[in-house]
Z-matrix of the N, CA and C atoms (Angstrom, degrees):
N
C 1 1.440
C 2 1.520 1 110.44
N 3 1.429 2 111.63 1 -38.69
C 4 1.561 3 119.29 2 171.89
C 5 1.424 4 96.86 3 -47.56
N 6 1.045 5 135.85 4 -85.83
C 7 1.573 6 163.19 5 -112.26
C 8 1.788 7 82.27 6 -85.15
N 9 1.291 8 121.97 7 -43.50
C 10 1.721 9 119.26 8 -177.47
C 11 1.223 10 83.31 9 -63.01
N 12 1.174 11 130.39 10 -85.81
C 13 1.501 12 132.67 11 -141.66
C 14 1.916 13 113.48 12 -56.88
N 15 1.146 14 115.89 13 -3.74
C 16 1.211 15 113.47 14 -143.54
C 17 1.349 16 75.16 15 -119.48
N 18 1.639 17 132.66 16 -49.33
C 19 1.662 18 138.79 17 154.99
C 20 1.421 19 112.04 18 -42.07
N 21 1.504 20 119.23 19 -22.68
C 22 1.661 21 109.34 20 177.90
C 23 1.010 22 93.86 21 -83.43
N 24 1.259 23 122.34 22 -69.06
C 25 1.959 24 142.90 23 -159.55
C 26 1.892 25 78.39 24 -28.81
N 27 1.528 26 93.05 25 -95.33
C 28 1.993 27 91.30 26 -178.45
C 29 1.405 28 113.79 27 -7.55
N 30 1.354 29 112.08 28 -80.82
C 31 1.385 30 122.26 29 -170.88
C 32 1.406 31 117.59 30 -44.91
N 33 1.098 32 112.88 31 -35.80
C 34 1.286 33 104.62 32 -172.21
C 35 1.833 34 105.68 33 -96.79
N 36 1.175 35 125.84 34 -18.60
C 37 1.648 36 135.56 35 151.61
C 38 1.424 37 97.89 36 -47.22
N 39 1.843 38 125.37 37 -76.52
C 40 1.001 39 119.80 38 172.87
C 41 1.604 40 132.08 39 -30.92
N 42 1.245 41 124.01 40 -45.17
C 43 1.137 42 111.42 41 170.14
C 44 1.849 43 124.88 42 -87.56
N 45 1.491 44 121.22 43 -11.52
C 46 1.200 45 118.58 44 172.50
C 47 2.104 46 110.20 45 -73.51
N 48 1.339 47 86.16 46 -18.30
C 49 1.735 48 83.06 47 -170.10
C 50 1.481 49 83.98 48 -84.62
N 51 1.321 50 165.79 49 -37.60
C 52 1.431 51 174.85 50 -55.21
C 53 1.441 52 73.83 51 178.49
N 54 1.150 53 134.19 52 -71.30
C 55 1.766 54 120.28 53 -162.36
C 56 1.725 55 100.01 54 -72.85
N 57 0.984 56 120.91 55 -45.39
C 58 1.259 57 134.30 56 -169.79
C 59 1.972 58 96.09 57 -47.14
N 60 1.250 59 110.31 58 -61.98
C 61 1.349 60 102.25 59 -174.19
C 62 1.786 61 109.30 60 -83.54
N 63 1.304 62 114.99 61 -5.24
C 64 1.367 63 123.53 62 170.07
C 65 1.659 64 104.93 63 -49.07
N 66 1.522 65 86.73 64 -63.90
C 67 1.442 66 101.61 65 -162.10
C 68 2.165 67 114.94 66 -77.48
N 69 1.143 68 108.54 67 -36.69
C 70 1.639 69 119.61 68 133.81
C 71 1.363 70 110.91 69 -24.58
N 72 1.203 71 142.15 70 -77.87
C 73 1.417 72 144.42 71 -153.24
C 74 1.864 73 93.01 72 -82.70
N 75 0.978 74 131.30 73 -45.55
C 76 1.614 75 119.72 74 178.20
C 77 1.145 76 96.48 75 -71.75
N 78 1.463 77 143.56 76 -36.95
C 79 1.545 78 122.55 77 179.93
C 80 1.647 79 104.24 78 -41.86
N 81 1.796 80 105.13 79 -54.14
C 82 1.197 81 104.42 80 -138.80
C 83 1.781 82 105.00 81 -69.50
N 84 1.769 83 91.10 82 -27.60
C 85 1.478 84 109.61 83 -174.14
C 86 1.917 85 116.31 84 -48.79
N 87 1.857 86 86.07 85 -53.38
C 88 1.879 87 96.78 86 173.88
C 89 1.323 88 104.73 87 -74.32
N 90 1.359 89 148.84 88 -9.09
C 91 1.318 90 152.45 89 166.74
C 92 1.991 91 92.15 90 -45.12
N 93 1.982 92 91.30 91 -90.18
C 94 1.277 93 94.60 92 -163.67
C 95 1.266 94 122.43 93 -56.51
N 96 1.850 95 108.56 94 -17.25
C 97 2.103 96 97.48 95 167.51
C 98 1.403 97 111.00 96 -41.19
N 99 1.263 98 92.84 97 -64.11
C 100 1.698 99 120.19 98 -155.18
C 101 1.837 100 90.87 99 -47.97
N 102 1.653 101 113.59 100 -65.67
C 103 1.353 102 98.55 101 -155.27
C 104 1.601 103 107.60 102 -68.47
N 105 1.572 104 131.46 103 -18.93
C 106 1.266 105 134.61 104 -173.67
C 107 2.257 106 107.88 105 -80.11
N 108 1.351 107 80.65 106 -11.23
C 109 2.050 108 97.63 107 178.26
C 110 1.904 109 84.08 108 -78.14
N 111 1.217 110 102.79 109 -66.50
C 112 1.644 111 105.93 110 -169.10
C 113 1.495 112 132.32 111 -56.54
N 114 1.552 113 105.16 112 -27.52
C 115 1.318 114 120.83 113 166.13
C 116 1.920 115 118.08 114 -79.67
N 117 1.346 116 100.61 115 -23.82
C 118 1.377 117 100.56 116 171.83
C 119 1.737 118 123.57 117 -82.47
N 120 1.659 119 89.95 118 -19.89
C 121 1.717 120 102.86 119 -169.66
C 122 1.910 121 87.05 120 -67.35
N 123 1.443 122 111.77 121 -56.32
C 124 1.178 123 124.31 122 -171.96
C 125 1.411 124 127.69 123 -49.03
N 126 1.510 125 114.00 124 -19.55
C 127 1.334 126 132.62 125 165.03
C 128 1.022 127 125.31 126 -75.02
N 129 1.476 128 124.54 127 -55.55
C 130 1.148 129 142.74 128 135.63
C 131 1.266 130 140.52 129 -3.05
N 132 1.696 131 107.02 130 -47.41
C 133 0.958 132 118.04 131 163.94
C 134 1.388 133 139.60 132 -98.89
N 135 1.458 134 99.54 133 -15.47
C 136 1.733 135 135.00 134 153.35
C 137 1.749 136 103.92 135 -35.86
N 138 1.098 137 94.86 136 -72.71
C 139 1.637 138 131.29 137 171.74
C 140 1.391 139 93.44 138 -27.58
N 141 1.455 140 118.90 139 -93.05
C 142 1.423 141 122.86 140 -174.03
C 143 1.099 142 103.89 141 -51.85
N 144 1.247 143 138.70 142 -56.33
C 145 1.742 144 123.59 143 -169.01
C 146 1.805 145 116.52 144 -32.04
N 147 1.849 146 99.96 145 -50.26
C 148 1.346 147 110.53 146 169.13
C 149 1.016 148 126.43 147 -61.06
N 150 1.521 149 113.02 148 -41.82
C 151 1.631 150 102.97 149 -164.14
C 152 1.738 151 95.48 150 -74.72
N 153 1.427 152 128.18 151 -38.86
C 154 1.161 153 115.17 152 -178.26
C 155 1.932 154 105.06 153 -66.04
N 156 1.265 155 136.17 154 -16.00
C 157 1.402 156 125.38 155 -174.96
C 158 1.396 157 73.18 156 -68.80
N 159 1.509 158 135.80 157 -90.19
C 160 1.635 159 140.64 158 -159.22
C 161 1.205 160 125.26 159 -46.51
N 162 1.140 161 97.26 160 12.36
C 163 2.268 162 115.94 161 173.09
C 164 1.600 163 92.22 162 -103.32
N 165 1.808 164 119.09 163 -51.49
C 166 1.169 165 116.51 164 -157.03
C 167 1.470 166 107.75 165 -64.51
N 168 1.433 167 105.74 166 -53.27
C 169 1.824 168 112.63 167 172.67
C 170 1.217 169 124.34 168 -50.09
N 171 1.495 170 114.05 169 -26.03
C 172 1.281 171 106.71 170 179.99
C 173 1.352 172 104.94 171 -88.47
N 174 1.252 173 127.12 172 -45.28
C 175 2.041 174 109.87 173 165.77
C 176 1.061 175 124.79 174 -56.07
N 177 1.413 176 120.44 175 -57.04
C 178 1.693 177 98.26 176 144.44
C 179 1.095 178 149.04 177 2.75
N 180 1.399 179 110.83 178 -70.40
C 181 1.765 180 135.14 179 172.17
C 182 1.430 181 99.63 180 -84.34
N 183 1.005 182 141.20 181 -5.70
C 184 1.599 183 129.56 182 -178.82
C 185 1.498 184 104.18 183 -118.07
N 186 1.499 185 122.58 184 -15.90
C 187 1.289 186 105.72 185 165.25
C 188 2.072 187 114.12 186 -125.52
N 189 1.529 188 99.24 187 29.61
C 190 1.144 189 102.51 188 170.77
C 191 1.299 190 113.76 189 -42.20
N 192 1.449 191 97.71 190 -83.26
C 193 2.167 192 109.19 191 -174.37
C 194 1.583 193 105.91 192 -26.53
N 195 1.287 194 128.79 193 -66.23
C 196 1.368 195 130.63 194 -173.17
C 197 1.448 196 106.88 195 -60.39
N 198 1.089 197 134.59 196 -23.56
C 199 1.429 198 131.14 197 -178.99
C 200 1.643 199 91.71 198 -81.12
N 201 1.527 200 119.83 199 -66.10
C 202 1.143 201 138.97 200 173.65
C 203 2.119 202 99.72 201 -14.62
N 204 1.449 203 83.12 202 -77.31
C 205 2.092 204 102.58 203 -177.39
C 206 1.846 205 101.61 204 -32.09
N 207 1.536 206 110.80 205 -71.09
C 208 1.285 207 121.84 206 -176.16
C 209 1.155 208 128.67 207 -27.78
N 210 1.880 209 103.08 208 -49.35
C 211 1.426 210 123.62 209 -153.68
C 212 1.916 211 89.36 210 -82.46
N 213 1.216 212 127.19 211 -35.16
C 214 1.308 213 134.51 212 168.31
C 215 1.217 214 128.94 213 -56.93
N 216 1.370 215 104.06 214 -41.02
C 217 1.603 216 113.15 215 151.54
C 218 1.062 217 153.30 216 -66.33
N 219 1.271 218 98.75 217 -41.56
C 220 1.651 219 114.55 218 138.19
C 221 1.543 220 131.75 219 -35.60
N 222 1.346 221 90.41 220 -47.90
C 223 1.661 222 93.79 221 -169.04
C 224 1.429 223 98.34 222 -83.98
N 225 1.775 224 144.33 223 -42.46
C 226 0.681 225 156.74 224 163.89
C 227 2.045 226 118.11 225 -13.72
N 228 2.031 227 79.98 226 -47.29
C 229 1.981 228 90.89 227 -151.75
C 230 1.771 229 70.12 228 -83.39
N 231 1.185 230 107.05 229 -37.65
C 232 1.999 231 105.17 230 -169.87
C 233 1.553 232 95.34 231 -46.56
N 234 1.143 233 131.92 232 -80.42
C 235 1.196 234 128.61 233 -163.15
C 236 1.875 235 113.82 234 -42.39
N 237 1.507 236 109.67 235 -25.30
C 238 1.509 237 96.46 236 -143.67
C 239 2.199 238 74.03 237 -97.34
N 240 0.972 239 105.56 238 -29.32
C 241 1.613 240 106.10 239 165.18
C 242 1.432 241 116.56 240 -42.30
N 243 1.685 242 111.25 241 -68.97
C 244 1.186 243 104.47 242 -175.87
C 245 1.539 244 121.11 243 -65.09
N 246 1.534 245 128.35 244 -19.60
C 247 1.098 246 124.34 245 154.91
C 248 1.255 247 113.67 246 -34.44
N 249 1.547 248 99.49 247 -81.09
C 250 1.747 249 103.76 248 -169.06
C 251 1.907 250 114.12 249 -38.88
N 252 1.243 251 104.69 250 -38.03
C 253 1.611 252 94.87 251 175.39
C 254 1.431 253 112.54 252 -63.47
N 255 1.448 254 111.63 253 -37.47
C 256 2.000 255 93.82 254 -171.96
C 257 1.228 256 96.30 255 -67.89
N 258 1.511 257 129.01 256 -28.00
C 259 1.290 258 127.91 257 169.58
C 260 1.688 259 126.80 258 -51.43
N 261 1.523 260 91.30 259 -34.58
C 262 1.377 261 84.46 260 169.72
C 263 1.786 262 141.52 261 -101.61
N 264 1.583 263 74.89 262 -10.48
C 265 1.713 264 114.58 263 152.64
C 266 1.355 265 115.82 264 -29.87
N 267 1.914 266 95.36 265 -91.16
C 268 1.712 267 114.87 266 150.19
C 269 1.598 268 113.80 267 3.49
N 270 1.575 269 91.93 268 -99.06
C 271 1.583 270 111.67 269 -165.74
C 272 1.716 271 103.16 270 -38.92
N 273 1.304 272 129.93 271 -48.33
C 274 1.740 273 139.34 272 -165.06
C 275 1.412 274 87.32 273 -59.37
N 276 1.434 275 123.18 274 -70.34
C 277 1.491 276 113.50 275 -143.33
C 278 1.952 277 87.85 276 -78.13
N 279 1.558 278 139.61 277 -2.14
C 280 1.219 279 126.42 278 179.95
C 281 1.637 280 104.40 279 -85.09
N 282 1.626 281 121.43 280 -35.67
C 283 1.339 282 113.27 281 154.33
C 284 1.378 283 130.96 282 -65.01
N 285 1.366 284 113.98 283 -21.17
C 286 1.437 285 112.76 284 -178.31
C 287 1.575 286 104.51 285 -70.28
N 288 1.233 287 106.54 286 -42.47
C 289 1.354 288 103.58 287 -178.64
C 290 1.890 289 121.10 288 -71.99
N 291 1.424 290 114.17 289 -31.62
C 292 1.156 291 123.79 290 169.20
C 293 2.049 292 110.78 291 -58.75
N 294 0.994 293 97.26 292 -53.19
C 295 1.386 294 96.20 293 175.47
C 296 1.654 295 110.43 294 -75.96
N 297 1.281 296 128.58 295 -8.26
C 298 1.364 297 114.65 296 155.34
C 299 1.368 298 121.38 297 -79.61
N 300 1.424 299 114.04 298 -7.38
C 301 1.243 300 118.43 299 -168.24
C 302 1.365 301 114.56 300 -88.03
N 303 1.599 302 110.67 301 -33.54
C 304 0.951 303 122.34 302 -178.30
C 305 1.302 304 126.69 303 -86.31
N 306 1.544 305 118.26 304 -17.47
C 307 1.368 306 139.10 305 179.51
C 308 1.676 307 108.85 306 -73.76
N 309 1.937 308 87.07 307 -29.53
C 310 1.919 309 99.41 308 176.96
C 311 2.009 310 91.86 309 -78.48
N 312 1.219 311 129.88 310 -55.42
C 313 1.366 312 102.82 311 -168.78
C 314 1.268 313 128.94 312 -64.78
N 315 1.360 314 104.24 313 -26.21
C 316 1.971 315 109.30 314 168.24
C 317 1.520 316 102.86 315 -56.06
N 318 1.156 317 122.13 316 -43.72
C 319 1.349 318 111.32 317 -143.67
C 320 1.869 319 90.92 318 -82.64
N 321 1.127 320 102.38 319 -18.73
C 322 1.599 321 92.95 320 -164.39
C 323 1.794 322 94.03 321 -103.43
N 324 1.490 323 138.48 322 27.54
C 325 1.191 324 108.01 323 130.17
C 326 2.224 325 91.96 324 116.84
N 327 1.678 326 89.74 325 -2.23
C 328 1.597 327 74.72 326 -158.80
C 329 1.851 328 90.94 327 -96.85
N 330 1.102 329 117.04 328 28.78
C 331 1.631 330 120.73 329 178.54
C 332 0.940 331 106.25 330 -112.90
């Protein structure tokens, strides 16, 4: 009766250490899914980071000149603007002064 029980005790040790590394080896198994899922997401996205940097340079470089043209034009109409204001600058303070001038001859009698 010893000798059964002592063949279960085993047997049944025997098979918990059998689950024991069962269940050990699927840890390790869903371990490396999981971290080889995470290392691929990470590539992936490596990947895209670049291919979109090598999208950005290339519009960049393909619409330099026209950005280039604009930015010249811009500055161009800017300049010919701020002209016209000292220009129109000018002209204000040449009436301001005309109408002071004239406010001085009324007042002094020659109207």
């Amino acid at each position: 009766m010893e000798n059964k029980f002592e063949a279960s005790e085993a047997a049944k040790e025997e098979i918990i250490s059998k689950l024991k590394a069962d269940f050990k080896s699927e840890i390790n198994e869903q371990k490396l899914f999981y971290e080889n899922m995470i290392n691929d997401q990470i590539k992936a996205s490596l990947e895209k980071d670049e291919t979109n940097t090598k999208c950005m340079e290339m519009v960049q470089k393909m619409h330099k000149k026209d950005f280039e043209k604009l930015q010249n034009e811009w500055e161009t109409k800017e300049k010919e603007l701020l002209k016209e204001i000292a220009r129109n600058k000018s002209n204000t303070e040449k009436v301001s002064f005309i109408k002071d001038s004239v406010v001085e001859i009324k007042g002094s009698g020659w109207f």
